[in-house]
N, C-alpha and C positions, 0 to 999 in steps of 0.2 A: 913700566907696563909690559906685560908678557901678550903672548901671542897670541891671546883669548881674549885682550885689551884688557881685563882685569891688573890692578895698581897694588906692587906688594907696598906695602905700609913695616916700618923699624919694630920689632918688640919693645919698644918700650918709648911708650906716650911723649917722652923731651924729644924724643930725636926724629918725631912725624912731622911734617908741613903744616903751620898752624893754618894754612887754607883745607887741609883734608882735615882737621880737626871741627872746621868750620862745616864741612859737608856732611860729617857722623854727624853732629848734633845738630845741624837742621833738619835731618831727615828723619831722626827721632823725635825730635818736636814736633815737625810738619805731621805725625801720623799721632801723636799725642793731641795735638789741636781737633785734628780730622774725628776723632771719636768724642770730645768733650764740646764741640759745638754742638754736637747734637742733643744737649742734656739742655734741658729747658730752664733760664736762668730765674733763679729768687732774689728775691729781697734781702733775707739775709746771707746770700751768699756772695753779695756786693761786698769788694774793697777799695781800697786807694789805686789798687794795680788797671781797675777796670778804667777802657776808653769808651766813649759813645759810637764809636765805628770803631771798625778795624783798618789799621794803620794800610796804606796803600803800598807796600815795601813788605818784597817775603822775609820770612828768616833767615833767610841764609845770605841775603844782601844787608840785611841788619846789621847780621855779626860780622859780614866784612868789611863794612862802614865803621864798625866799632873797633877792628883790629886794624886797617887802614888809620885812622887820625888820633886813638889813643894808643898804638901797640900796646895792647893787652896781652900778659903773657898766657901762656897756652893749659898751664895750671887753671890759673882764673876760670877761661873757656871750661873745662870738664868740672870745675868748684860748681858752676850755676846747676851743673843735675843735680850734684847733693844737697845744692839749696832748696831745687824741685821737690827731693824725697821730703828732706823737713819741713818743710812748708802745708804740703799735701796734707804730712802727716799728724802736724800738731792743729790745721786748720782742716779740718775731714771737708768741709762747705766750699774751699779755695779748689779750682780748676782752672789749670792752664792751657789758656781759649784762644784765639783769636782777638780780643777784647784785654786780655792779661797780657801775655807773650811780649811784647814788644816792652812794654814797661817793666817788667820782673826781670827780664835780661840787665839792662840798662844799670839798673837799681842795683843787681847781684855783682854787673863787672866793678860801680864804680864801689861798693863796699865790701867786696872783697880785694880788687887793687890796693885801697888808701888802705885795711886791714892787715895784708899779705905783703905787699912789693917794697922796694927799695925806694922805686920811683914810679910816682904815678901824677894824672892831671888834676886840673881843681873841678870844681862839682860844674861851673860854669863852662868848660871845653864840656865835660858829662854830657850835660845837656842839652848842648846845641849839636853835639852830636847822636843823640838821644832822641833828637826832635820836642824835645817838651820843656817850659820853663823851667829856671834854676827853682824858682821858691816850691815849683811841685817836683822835682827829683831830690831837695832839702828834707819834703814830707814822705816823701817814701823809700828812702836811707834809714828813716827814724823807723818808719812802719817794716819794712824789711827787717830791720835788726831784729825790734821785738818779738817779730812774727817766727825767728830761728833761734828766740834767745840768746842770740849773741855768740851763737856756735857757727863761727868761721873757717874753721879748720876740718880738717882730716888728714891720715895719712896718705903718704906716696903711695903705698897699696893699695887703698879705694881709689883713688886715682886709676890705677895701672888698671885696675881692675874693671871699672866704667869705659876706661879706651879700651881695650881685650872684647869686653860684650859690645860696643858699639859696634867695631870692625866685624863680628860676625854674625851682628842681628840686622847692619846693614841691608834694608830693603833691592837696592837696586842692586846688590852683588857686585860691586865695582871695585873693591878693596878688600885685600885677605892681609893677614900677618905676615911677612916674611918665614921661611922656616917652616911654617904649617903646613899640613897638607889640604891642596887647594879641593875644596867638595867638587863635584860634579853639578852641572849648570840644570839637573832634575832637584837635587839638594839644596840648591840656591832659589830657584822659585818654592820651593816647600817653603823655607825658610822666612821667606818674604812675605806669602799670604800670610803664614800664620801669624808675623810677627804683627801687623794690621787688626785682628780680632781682638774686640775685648776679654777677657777674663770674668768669670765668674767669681767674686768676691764681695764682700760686704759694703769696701767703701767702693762707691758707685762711678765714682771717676778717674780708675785707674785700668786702665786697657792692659793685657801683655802684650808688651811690646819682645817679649823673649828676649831680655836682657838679663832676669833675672837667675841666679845660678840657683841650683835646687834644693841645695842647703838650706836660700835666704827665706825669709819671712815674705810674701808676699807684697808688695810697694810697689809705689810709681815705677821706677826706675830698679833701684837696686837695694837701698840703707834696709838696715834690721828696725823696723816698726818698733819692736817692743822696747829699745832701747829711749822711745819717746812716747811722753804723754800728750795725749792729744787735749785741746783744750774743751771746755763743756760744750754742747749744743746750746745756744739762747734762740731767742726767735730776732728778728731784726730788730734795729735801733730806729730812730726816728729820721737819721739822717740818712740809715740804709733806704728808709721806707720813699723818702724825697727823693734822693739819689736815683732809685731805682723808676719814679712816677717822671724824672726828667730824661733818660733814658730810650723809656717807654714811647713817651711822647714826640723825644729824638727820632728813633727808628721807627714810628708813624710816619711821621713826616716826610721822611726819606722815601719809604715805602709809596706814599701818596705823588711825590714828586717824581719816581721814576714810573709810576703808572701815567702820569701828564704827559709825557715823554712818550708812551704807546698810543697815545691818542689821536687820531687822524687829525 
């Protein structure tokens, strides 16, 4: 920490603290949820990922309950944005909410661990430290794969590349790269509002988060869109349509029950 309290962070993603790993992508998420709660949910934009509440535990205690009792390596941790980008990108209807988040994490570390690692835990440690039954982290291992086609991988570059933009689209200003020249605390709030606003673009649940370098394609996070096919628009399924009417019904309830609660 330097004398501005700002934290220089290693050029190069192996050799940062997988807890400051853990604080770039909470705090990208946290501002990725903050704009896609506000999108009014459909029917068929229901999937496996969706909860009927949102989980009582922020992200960033998530992911260190997850790197506490599974050490998850720190690759892994920056693999779930790229899963973010493909996912977005092949499911244009999928938004990463409040309602999603907690179970697409889960899902991404434990199938890219058993995909990527040497060693890794069984689906049943996953789970209970996932908070959610093994036979539902089974079904969305299956539904995650197919949903990235089975595209597990990328290079150390997009890696490097994803740590680099997080460290300087970091909202709170609290970590710079080692070696770089540290902006001025006028440049660092600029930096921060803007990265908060959504972007103007076609798919409707992709904020700039000012990660993206100016080269890229336009995306969640960072990946080149064009190098994926997005799947067709359908309208919902029958089970989206029940799904979505039990939900509904859920968050009435809740809603009725915390007005009981204001009542003299």
């Amino acid at each position: 920490m330097d004398s501005s309290g700002r934290v220089a962070l290693p050029p190069a993603f192996e050799n940062a603290e997988i807890d400051s790993l853990a604080l770039l992508i909470a705090d990208m998420l946290d501002r990725l949820i903050a704009h896609n709660d506000r999108i009014p949910l459909l029917p068929e934009s229901l999937t496996r990922f969706h909860s009927r509440t949102a989980p009582g535990i922020s992200i960033l205690d998530y992911l260190r309950r997850i790197i506490k009792f599974t050490k998850v390596e720190k690759s892994c941790l920056l693999l779930t944005l790229h899963y973010v980008d493909q996912m977005c990108s092949r499911m244009p209807l999928f938004t990463l909410s409040s309602l999603t988040c907690h179970r697409f994490i889960i899902a991404s570390i434990t199938v890219c661990s058993k995909g990527l690692c040497d060693t890794f835990c069984t689906n049943s440690l996953y789970a209970r430290v996932g908070g959610i039954p093994v036979a539902e982290l089974n079904v969305l291992e299956r539904e995650f794969l197919h949903a990235i086609d089975w595209r597990l991988t990328c290079t150390r570059e997009v890696l490097q590349e994803y740590y680099v933009n997080l460290v300087r689209t970091d909202s709170t200003g609290t970590f710079y790269i080692e070696g770089e020249n540290i902006s001025s605390d006028s440049d660092i709030e600029s930096t921060s509002s803007r990265s908060a606003s959504p972007m103007d673009v076609q798919v409707r649940h992709r904020p700039s988060l000012g990660i993206l370098p100016s080269t890229r394609e336009p995306s969640t996070i960072l990946i080149d869109t064009a190098t994926l096919v997005p799947q067709a628009s359908q309208g919902p399924t029958v089970e989206q349509n029940m799904a979505f009417a039990a939900l509904q019904h859920s968050l009435g309830r809740s809603r009725g029950e915390a007005d009981q609660t204001l009542l003299p």
